[in-house]
C-alpha positions, 0 to 999 in steps of 0.5 A: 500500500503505498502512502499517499503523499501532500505532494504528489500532484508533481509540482515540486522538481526536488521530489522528481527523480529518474526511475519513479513512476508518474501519471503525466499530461501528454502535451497532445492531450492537454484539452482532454485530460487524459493521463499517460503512466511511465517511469521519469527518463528526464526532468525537464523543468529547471525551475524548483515549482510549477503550477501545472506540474514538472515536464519531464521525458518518459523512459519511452520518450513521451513528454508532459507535465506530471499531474500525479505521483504513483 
């Protein structure tokens, strides 16, 4: 059972690091919602926060914003 964390939205870079699993909001799918899971390859954001989540690279080289961390 895994704990649900306040941060887990994925806004905050420190808590992004290559290898964890995260629900991510393809640039394509932006108007839809709908959500991509995957394993972080990337990060993409440099700065420390973001409002609509970290864009980071997948391991399968998708790219979005994170909206939830499994």
């Amino acid at each position: 059972m895994s704990k649900k964390l306040d941060f887990a939205e994925g806004t905050r870079r420190a808590d992004i690091t290559p290898g964890i699993e995260v629900m991510v909001e393809l640039t394509e799918h932006k108007r839809t919602g709908r959500l991509t899971e995957g394993k972080v390859k990337e990060v993409l954001t440099s700065s420390p926060n973001h409002p609509h989540g970290i864009k980071v690279m997948l391991e399968n080289g998708l790219v979005g914003r994170i909206k939830q961390i499994i």
